[in-house]
N, C-alpha and C positions, 0 to 999 in steps of 0.2 A: 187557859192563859194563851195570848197570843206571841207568835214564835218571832223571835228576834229579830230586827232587819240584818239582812243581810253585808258584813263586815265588808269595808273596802279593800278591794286591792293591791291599792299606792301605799309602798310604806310611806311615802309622806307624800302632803298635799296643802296647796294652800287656795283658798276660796274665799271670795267674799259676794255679795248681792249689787255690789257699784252696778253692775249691768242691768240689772232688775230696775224695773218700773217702778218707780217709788211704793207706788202701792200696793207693791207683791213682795217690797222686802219682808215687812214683818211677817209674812206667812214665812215663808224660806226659812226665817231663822226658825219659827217654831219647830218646823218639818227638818230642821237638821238637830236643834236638841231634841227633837220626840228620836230621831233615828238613831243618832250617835250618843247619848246619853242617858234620855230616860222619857217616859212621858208627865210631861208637867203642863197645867195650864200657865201661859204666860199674859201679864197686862204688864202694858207700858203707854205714859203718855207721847210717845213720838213712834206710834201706829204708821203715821201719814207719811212716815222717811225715815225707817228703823236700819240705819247702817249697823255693818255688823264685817266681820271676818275672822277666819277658823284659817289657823298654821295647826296642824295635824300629820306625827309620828308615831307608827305603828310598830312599839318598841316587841312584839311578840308574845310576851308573858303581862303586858301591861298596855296601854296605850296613853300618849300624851299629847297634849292638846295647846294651845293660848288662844283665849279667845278676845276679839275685841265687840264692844255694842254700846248699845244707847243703853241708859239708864232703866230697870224696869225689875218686875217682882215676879216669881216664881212660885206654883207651890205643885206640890205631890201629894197628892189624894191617897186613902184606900182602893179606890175606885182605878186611878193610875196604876197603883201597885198592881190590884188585878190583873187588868191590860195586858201589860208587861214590865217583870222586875227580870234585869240583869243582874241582878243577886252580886252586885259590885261596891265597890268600895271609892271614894274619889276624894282624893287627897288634893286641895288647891292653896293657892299662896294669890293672895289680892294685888291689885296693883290699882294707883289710883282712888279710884270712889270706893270708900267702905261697903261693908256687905252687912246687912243684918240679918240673921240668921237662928234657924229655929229648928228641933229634931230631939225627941225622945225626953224634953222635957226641959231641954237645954235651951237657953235664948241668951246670944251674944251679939256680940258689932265685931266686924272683924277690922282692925284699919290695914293700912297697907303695909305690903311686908310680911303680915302677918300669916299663918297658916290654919285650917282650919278639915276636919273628916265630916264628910256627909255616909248615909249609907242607901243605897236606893231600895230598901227592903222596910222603910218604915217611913210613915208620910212626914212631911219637909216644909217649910218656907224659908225663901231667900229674898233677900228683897238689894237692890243696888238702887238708892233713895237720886233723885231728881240735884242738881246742883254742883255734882263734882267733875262732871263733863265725861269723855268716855270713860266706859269701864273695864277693864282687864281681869283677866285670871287666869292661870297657867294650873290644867289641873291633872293629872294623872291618876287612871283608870286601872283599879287593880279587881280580879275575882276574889272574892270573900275570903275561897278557897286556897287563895293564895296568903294568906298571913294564919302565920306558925302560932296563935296563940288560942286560946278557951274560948269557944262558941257565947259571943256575948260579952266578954272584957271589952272589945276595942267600944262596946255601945255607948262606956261611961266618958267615951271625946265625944260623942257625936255632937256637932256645933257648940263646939267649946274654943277658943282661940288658944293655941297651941304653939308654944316656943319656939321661935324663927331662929332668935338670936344664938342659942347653946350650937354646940361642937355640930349637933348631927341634925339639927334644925337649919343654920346657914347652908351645910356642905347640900343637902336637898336642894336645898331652894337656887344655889347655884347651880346644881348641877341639872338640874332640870331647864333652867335658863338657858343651862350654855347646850344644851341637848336638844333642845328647840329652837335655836338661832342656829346650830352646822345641822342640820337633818338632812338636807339638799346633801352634806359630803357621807352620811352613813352609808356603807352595805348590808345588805342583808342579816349577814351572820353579825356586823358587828353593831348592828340594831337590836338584836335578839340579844347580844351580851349584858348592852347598856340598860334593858329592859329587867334582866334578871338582877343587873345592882341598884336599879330605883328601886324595885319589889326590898331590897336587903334593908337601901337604907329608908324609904316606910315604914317597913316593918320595925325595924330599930328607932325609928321617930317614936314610934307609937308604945312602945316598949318602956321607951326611956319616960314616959309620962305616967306611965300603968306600976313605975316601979315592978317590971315583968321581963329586965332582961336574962336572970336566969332560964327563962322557960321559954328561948329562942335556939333555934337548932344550932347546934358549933359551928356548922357550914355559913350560916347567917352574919353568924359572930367575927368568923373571918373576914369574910367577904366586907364589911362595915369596917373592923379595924383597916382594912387594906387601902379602901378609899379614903379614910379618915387619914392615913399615912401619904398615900399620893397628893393629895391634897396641902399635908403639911410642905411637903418636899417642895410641890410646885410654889410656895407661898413663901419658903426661904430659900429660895437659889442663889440671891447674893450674900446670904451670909459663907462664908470660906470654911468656917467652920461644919459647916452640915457634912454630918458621917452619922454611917450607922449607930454608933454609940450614944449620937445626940439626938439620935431619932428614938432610937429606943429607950433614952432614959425619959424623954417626953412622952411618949406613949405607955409607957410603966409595962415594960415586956424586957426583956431581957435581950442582949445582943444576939444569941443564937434563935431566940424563938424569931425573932424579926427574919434573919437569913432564912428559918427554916419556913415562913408564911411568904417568901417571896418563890423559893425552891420552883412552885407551878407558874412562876411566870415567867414572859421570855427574858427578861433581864437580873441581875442580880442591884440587889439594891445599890451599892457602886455606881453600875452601869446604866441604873436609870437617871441615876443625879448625873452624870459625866453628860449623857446623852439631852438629857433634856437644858441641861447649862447653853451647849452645843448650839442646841436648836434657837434659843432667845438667841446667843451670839449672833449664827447663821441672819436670824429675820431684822436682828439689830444693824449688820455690817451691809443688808442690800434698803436700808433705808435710807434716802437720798436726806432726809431733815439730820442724819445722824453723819453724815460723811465726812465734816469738819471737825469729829470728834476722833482720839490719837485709837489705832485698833486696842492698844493694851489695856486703856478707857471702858473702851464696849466690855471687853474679856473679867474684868475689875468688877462690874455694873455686876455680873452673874456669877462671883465667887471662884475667877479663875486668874489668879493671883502672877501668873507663873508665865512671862509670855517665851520661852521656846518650848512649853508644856504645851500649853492650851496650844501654837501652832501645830508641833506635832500630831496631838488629839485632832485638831480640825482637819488636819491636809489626809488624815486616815480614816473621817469620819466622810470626808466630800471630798478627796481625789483631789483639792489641790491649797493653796496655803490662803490665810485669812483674806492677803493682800491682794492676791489674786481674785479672788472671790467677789472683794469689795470692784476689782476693777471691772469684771465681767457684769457685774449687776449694774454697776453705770452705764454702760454702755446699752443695757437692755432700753425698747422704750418706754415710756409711761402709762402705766396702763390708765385706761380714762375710768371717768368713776360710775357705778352702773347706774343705766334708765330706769330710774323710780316709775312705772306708769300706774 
């Protein structure tokens, strides 16, 4: 078996072929899915001018990708597997042009939105049909090794189209979104984190379809409920009402087990709602389209009911009062908007 190519550097990177000769794109793209994914023969009818571009974050325990291209079909050999199998797992969400797709006996269409597991250890075809203009996919790279369940359970998804919509199907597919559009703002360590909760909520994807979440580690189970919980918080900040007790009678946990699964992080659940309200306010009050709006308005928008509360909260979260705040940020100047090139 031939040994891996050799992993990039860059926790994130973004590349495309625009510079390439037309007639050297479609090799490029082959030579970076043979590299960075797997080896596959590719055809596509736009040979002659195969645009393409890879946004690529190097989450540590996993890696994640969105790619863009011309329309074209895919397949993985025996003969590939040979070659070389990264013995991985690759979790994608379609955008765009459907995917037809083939593995272990499975044959679906994926449309968009949709999610769907490939495994690089058994031969494949993909196909992204001619007609729908580019095509996207955002797919994240986990080792086999990494998912908590029975050698051979997860086989029975392989190209199977896979629940977007449910609780832990969306928050993925969000979260993986928003984690490939700020990747430019990660550090290191807080790449490796984000890495370790895609792995949680996969694993929890995959589970929840296998009817197999008993036999996912506690650790797993938390880490999944926690972001299922952040997630809700950041999704009702205007409601006044969101408190622990509303949180946890939603989540079907009890109000101390909720305190007690927050205990390892740096806030207490309170203090995460307080702070994150804060922050909408903060991005809300330096918004020049939002200036003719009264500050008690903005504070209202995000479930902060109370205005010599929410001033207090602000002048001790930022050093000085709403009003002020709003005044300094007019004065800043505009920033311009960036060079697309």
């Amino acid at each position: 078996m031939a040994h891996p190519p050799e992993p990039s550097t860059d926790a994130h990177v973004t590349v495309s072929n625009s510079d390439l000769l037309a007639a050297d794109r479609f090799d490029w793209w082959c030579d970076v899915v043979d590299r960075n994914i797997a080896p596959f023969t590719l055809l596509s009818s736009h040979t002659r001018d195969f645009r393409a571009l890879v946004r690529a974050v190097d989450l540590g325990a996993a890696q994640l990708a969105r790619f863009s291209f011309a329309p074209l079909r895919g397949i993985r050999s025996p003969a590939h597997i040979r070659r070389w199998d990264p013995e991985t797992y690759h979790l994608g969400t379609v955008h765009g042009s459907p995917l037809h797709a083939s593995q272990r006996r499975n044959n679906a269409t994926i449309d968009t939105g949709g999610l769907v597991l490939f495994d690089t250890s058994h031969p494949m075809e993909a196909c992204y049909p001619d007609g729908y203009g580019t095509c996207e996919a955002t797919i994240l790279t986990l080792p086999r090794s990494l998912l908590p369940l029975p050698a051979g359970r997860a086989d029975r998804l392989l190209s199977q189209p896979l629940v977007s919509s449910g609780v832990t199907g969306t928050l993925l597919c969000h979260y993986l979104t928003t984690v490939v559009g700020r990747a430019a703002d990660l550090a290191p360590a807080e790449s490796r984190r984000l890495g370790l909760i895609a792995v949680d909520l996969a694993t929890a994807l995959v589970a929840d379809h296998l009817d197999a979440q008993p036999l996912l580690p506690a650790e797993t189970r938390r880490h999944v409920l926690l972001a299922r919980i952040n997630a809700f918080i950041d999704q009702n900040l205007g409601d006044p009402d969101l408190k622990p007790a509303h949180i946890a009678a939603h989540h079907h946990v009890s109000v101390r087990s909720l305190h007690q699964l927050f205990r390892t992080e740096p806030e207490t659940v309170a203090a995460t709602i307080r702070r994150r309200r804060l922050e909408r306010c903060r991005a809300d009050l330096a918004d020049p389209r939002l200036r003719s709006r009264p500050i008690s308005a903005l504070a209202a928008r995000w479930g902060l009911l109370l205005p010599a509360e929410f001033s207090r909260a602000f002048r001790a979260a930022y050093g000085m009062t709403p009003r002020e705040f709003r005044h300094t940020a007019a004065q800043r100047p505009p920033r311009s908007a960036p060079d697309h090139k």
